[in-house]
NUPA-547358 format. One record per residue: residue number from 1; x, y, z of N, C-alpha, C in turn. Coordinates in steps of 0.02 Angstrom, whole numbers, plus 50000, padded with zeros to 5 digits. Layout:
BEGIN
{resi:NUM	nu:X	nv:Y	nw:Z	cau:X	cav:Y	caw:Z	cu:X	cv:Y	cw:Z}
...
***
This chain:
BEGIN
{resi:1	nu:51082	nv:42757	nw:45923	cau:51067	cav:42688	caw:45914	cu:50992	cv:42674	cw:45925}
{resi:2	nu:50956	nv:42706	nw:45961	cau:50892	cav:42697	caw:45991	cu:50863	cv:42727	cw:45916}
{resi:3	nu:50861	nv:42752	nw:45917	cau:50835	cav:42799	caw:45848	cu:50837	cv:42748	cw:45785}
{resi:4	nu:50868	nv:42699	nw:45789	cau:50862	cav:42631	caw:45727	cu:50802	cv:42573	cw:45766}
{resi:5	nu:50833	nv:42565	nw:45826	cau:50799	cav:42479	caw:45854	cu:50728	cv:42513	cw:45870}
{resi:6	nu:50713	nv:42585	nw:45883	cau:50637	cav:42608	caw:45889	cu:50618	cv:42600	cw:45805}
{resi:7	nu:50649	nv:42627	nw:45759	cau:50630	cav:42623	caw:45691	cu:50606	cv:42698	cw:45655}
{resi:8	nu:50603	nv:42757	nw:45714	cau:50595	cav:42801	caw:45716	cu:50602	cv:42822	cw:45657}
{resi:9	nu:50687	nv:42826	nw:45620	cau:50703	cav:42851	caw:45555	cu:50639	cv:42834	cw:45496}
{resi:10	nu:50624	nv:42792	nw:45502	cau:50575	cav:42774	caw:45456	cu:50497	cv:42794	cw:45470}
{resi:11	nu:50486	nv:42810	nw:45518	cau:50424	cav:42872	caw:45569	cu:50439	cv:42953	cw:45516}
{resi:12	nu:50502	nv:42949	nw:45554	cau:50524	cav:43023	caw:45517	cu:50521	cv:43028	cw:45432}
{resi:13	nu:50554	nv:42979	nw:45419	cau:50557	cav:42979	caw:45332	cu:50484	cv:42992	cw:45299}
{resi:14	nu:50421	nv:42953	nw:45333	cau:50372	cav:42947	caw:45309	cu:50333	cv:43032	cw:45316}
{resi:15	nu:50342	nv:43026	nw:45395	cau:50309	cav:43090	caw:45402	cu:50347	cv:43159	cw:45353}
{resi:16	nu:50377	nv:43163	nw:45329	cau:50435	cav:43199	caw:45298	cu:50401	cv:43177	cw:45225}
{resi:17	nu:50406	nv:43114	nw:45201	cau:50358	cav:43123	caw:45123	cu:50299	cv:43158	cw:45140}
{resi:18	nu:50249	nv:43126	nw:45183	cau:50166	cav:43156	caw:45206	cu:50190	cv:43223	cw:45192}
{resi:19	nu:50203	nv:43262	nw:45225	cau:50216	cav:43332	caw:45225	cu:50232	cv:43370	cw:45146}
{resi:20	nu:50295	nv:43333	nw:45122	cau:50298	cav:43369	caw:45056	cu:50236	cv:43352	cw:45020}
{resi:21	nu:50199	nv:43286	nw:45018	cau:50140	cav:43299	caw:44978	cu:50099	cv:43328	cw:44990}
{resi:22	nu:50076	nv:43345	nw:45086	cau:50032	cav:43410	caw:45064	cu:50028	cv:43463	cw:45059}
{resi:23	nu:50100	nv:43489	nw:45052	cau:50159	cav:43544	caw:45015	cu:50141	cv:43572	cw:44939}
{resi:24	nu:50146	nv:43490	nw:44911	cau:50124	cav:43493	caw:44847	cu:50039	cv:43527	cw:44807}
{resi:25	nu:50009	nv:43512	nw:44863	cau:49926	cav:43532	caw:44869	cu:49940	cv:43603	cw:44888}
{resi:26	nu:49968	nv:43625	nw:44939	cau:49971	cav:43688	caw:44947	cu:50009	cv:43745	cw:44898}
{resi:27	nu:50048	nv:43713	nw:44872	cau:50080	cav:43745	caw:44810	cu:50037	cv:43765	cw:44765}
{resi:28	nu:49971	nv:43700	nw:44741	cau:49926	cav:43692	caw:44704	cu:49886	cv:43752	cw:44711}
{resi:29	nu:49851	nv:43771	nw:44770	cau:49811	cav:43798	caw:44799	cu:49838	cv:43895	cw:44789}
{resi:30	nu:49887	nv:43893	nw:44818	cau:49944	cav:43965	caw:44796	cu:49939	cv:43986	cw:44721}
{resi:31	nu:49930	nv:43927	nw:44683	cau:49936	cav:43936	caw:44603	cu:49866	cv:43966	cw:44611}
{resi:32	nu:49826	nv:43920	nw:44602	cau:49760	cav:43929	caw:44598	cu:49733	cv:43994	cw:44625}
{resi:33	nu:49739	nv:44013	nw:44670	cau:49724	cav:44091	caw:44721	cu:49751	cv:44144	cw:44669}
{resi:34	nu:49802	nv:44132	nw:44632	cau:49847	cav:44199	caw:44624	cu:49768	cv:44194	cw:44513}
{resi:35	nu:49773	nv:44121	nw:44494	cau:49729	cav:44131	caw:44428	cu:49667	cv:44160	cw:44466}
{resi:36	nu:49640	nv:44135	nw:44512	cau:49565	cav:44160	caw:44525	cu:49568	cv:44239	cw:44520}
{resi:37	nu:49625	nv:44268	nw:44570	cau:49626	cav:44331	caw:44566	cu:49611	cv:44384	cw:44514}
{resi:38	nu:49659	nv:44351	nw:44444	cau:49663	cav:44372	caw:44399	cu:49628	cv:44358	cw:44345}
{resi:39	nu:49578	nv:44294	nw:44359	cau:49523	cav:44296	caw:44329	cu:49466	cv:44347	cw:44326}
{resi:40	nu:49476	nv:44392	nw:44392	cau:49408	cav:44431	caw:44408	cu:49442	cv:44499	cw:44393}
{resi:41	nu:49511	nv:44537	nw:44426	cau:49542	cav:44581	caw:44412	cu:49618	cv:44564	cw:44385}
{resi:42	nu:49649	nv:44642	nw:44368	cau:49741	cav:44620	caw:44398	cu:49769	cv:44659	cw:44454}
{resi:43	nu:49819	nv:44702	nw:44405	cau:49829	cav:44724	caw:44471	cu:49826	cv:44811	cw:44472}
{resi:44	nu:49793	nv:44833	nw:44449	cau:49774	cav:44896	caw:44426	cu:49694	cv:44924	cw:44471}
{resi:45	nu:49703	nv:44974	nw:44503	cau:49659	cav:45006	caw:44551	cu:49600	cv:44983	cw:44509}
{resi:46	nu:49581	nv:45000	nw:44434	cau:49539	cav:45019	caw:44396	cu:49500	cv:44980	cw:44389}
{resi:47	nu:49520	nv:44882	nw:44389	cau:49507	cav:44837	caw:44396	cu:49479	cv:44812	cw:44439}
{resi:48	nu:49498	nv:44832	nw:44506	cau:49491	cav:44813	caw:44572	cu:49429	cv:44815	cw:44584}
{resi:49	nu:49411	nv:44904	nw:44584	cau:49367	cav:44946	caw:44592	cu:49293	cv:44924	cw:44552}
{resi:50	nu:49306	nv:44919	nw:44483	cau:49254	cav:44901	caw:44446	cu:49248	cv:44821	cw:44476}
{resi:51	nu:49298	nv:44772	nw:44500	cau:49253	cav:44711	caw:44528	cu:49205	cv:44720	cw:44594}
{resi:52	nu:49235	nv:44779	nw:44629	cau:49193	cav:44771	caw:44697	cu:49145	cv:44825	cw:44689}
{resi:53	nu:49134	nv:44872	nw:44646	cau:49091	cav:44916	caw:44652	cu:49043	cv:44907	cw:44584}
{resi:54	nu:49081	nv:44869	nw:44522	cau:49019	cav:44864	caw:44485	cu:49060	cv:44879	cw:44427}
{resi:55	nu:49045	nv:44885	nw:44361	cau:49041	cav:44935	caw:44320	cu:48989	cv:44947	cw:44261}
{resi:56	nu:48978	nv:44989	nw:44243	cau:48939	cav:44989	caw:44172	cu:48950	cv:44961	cw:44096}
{resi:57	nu:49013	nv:44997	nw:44112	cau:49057	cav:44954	caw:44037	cu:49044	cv:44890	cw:44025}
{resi:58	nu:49063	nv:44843	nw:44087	cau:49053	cav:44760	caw:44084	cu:49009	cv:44731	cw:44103}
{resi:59	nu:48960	nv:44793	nw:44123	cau:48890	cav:44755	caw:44141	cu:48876	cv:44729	cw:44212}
{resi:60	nu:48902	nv:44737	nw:44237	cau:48917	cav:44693	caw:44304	cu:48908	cv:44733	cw:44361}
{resi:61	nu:48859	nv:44702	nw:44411	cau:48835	cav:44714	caw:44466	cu:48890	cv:44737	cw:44534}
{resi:62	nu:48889	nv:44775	nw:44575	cau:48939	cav:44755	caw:44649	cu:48937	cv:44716	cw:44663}
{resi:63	nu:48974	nv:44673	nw:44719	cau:48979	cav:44652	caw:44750	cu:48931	cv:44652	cw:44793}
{resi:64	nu:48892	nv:44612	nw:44837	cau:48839	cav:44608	caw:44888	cu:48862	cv:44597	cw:44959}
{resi:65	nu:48825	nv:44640	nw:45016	cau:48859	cav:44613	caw:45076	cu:48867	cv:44546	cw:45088}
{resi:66	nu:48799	nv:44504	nw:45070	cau:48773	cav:44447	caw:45080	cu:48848	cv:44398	cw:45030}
{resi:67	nu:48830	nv:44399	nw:44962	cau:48914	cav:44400	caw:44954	cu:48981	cv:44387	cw:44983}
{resi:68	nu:48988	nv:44441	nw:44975	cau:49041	cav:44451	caw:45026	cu:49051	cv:44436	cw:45088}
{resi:69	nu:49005	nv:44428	nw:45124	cau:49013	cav:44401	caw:45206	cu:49015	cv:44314	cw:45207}
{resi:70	nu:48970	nv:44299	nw:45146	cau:49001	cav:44203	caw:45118	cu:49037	cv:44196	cw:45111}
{resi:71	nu:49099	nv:44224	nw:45062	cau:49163	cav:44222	caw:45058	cu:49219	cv:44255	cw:45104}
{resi:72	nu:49191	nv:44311	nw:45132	cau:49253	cav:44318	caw:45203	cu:49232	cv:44263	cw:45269}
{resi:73	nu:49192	nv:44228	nw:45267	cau:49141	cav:44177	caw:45310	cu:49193	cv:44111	cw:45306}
{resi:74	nu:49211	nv:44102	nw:45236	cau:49226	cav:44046	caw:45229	cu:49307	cv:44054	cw:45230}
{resi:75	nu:49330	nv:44087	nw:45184	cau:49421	cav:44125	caw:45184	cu:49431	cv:44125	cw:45251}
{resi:76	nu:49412	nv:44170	nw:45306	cau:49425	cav:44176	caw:45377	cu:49456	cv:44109	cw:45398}
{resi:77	nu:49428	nv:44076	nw:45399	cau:49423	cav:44014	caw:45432	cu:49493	cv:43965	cw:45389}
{resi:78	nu:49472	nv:43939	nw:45308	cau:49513	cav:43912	caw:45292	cu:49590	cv:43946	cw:45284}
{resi:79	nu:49584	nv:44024	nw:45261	cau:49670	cav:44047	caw:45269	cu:49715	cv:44052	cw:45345}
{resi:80	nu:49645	nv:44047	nw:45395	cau:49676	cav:44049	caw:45460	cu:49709	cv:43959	cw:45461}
{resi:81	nu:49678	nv:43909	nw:45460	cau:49697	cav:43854	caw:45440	cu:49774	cv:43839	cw:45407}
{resi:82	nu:49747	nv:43860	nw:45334	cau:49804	cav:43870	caw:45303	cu:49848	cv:43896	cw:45330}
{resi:83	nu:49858	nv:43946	nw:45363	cau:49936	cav:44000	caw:45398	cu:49958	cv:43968	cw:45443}
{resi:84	nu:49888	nv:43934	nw:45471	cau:49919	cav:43897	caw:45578	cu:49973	cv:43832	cw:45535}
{resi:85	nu:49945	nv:43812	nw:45475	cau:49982	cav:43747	caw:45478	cu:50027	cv:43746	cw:45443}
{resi:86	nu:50055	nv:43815	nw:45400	cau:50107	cav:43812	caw:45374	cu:50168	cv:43845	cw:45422}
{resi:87	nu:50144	nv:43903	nw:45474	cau:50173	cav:43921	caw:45507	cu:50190	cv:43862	cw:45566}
{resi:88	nu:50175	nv:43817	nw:45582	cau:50192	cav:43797	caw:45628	cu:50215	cv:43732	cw:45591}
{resi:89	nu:50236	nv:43727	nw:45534	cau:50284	cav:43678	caw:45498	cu:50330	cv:43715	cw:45475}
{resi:90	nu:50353	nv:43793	nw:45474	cau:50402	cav:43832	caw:45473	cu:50416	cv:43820	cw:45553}
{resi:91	nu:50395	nv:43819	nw:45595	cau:50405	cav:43815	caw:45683	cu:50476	cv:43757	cw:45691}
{resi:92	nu:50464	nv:43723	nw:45655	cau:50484	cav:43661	caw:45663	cu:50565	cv:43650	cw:45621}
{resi:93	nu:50582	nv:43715	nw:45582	cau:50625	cav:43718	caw:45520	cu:50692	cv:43748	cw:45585}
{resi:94	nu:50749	nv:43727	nw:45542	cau:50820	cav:43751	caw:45580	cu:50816	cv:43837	cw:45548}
{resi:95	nu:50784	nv:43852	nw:45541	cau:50794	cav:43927	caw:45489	cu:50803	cv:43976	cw:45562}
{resi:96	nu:50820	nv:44053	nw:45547	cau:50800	cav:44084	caw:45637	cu:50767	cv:44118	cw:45648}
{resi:97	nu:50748	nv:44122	nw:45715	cau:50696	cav:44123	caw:45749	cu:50668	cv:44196	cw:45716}
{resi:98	nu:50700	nv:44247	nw:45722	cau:50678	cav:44310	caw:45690	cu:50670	cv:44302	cw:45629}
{resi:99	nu:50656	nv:44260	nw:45576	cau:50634	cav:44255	caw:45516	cu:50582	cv:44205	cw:45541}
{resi:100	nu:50589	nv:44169	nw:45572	cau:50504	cav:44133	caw:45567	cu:50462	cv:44191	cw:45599}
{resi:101	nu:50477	nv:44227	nw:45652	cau:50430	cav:44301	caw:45679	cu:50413	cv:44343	cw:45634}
{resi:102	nu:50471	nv:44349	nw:45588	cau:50440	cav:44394	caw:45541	cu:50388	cv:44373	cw:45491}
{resi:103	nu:50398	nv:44334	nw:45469	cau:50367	cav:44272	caw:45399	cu:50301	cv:44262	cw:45439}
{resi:104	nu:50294	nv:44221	nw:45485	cau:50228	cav:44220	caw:45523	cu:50176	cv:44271	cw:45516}
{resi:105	nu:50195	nv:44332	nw:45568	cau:50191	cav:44414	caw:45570	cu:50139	cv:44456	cw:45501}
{resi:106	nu:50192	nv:44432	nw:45429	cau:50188	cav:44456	caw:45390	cu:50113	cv:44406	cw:45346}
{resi:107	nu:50127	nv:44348	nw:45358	cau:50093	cav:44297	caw:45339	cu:50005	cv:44290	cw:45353}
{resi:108	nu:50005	nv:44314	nw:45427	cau:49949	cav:44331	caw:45451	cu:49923	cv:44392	cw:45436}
{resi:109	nu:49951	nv:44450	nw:45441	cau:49936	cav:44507	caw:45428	cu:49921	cv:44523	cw:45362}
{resi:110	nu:49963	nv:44497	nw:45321	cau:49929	cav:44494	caw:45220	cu:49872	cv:44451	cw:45196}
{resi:111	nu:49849	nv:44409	nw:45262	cau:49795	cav:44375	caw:45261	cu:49737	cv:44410	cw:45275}
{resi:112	nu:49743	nv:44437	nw:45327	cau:49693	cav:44481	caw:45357	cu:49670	cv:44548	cw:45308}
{resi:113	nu:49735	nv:44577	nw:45292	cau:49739	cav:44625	caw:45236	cu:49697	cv:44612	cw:45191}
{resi:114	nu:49728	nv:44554	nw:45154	cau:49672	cav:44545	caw:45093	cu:49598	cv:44539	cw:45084}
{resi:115	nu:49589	nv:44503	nw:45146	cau:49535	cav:44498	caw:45153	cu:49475	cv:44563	cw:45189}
{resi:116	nu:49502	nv:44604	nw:45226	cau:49479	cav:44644	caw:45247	cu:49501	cv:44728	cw:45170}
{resi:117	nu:49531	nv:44731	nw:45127	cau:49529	cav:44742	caw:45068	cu:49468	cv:44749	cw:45024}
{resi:118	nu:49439	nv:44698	nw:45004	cau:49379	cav:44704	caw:44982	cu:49319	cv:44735	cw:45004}
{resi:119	nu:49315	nv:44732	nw:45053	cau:49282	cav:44745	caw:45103	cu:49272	cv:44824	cw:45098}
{resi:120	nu:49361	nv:44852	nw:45115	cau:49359	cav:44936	caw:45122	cu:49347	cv:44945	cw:45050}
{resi:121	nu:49357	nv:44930	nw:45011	cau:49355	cav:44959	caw:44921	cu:49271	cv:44977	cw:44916}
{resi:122	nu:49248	nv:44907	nw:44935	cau:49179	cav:44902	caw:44919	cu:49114	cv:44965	cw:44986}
{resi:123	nu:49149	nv:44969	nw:45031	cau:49092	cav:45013	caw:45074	cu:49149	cv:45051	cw:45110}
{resi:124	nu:49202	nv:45060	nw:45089	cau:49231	cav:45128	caw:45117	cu:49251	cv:45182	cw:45076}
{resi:125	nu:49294	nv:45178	nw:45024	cau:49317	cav:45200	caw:45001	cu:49348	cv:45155	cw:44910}
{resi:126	nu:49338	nv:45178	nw:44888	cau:49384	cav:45145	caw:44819	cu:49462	cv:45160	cw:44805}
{resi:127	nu:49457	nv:45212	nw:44849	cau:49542	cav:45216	caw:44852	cu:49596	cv:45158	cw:44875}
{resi:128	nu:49548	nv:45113	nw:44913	cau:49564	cav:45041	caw:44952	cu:49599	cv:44999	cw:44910}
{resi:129	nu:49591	nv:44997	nw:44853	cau:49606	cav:44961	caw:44802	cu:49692	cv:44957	cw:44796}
{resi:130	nu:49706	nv:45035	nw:44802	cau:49785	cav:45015	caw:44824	cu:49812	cv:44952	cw:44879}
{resi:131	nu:49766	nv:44969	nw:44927	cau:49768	cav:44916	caw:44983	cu:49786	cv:44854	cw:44961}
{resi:132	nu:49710	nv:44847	nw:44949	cau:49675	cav:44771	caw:44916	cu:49746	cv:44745	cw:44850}
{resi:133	nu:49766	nv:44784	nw:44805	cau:49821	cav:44743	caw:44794	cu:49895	cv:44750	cw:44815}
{resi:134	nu:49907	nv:44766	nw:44871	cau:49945	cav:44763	caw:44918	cu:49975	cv:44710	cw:44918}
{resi:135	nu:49916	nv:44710	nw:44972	cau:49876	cav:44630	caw:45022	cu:49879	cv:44597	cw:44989}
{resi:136	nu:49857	nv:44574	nw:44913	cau:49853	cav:44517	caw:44876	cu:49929	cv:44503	cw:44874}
{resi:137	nu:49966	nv:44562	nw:44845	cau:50059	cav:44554	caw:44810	cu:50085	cv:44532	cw:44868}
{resi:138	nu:50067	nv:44554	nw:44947	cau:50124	cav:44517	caw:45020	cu:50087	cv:44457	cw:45023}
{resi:139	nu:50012	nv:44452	nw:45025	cau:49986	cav:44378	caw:45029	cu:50016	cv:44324	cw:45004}
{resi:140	nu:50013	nv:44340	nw:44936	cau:50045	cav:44268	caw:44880	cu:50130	cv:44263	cw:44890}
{resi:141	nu:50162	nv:44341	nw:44891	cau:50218	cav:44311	caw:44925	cu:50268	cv:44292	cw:44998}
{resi:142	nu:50215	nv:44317	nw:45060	cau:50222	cav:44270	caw:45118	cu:50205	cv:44169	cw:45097}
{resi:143	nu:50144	nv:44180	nw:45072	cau:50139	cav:44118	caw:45076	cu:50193	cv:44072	cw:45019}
{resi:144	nu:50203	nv:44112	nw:44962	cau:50253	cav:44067	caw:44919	cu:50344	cv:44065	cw:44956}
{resi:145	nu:50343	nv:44107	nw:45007	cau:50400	cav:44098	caw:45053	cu:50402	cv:44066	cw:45110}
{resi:146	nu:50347	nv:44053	nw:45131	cau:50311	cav:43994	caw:45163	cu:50347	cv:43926	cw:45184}
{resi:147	nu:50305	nv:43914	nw:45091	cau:50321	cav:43854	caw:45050	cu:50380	cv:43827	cw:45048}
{resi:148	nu:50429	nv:43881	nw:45022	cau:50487	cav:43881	caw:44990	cu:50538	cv:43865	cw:45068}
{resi:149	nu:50524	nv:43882	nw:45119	cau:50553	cav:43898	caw:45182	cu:50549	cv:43814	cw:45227}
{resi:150	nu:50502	nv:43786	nw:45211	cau:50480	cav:43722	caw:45235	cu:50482	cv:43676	cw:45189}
{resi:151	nu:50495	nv:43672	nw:45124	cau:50510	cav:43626	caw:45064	cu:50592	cv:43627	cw:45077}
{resi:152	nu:50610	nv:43671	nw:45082	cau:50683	cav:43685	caw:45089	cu:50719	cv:43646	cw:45157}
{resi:153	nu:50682	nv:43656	nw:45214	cau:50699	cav:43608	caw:45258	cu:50683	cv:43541	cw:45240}
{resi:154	nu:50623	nv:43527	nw:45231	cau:50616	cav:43457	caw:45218	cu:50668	cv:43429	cw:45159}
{resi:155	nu:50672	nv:43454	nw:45110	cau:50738	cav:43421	caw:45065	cu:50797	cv:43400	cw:45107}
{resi:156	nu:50803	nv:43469	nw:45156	cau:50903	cav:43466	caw:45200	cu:50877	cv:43401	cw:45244}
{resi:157	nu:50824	nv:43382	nw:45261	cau:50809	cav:43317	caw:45320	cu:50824	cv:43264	cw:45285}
{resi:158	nu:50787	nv:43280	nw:45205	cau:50781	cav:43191	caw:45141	cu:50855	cv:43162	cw:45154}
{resi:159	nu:50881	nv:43237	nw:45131	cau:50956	cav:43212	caw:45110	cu:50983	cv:43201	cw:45158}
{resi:160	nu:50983	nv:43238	nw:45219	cau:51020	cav:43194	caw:45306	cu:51002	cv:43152	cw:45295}
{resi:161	nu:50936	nv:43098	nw:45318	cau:50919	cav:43049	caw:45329	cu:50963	cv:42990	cw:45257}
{resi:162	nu:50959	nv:43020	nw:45206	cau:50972	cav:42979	caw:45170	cu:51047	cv:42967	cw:45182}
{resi:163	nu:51105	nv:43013	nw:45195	cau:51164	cav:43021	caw:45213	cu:51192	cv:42979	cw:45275}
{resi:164	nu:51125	nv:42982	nw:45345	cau:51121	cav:42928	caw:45405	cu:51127	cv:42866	cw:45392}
{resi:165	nu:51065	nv:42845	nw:45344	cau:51058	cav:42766	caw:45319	cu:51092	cv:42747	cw:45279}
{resi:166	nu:51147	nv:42780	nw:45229	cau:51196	cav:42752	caw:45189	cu:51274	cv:42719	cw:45240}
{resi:167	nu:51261	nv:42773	nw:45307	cau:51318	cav:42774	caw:45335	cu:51303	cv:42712	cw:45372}
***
């Protein structure tokens, strides 16, 4: 009863749209990550290799530390962002506990992967490239299970709530 005369339900309902819309941005963003990727390579060592080391064929320079330390400078920061706040809106899901450990786990670690990927291709080894699209293939799909894991709760809440207030 408290949960109506506070007005709460309608706290919750709102915060519950907020969320799927910036669900919707993050979906956006997942899309977007997976074209950029494949704007520069796919998913073939051969590809990889010639983006971070150069090639002749296409004319195209390596990769630069200076480069590269702008963009792991900036990724660091926003995918850590990105993971804390999707993971801890999976935190919040009835799903269990050993699948949010794992998903988290995996989530962070294909983050780190990827990004530390380029990195080994370009001044360790080119064999990395296996790595590097690894990391990209668990990256895009931790995070599109993410998504799917916390869209999924928030729908089962729409439809409770909506099921509460009819009753």
């Amino acid at each position: 009863m408290r949960y109506f005369v506070t007005g709460e339900q309608h706290r919750k309902s709102l915060l519950n749209t907020l969320v799927l819309m910036f669900l919707v941005y993050i979906a956006l963003l997942w899309i977007s990550n997976g074209m950029m990727y494949f704007h520069h390579m796919d998913l073939t060592p051969d590809s990889v290799i010639a983006y971070y080391l150069g090639s002749e064929q296409q004319f195209t320079q390596p990769r630069s530390y200076q480069g590269m330390l702008e963009v792991s400078h900036f990724h660091l920061f926003s995918m850590g962002m990105l993971v804390l706040t999707l993971t801890h809106l999976m935190l919040m899901t009835e799903f269990s506990v050993r699948l949010k450990i794992w998903l988290s786990s995996m989530t962070y670690g294909a983050a780190l992967a990827d990004e530390a990927g380029g990195w080994l291709v370009r001044f360790v080894d080119p064999l990395f490239a296996y790595f590097k699209i690894a990391a990209f293939i668990m990256l895009e799909f931790s995070l599109g299970a993410l998504l799917l894991v916390v869209i999924t709760a928030l729908v089962r809440a729409r439809i409770r709530m909506g099921k509460v207030s009819a009753d």
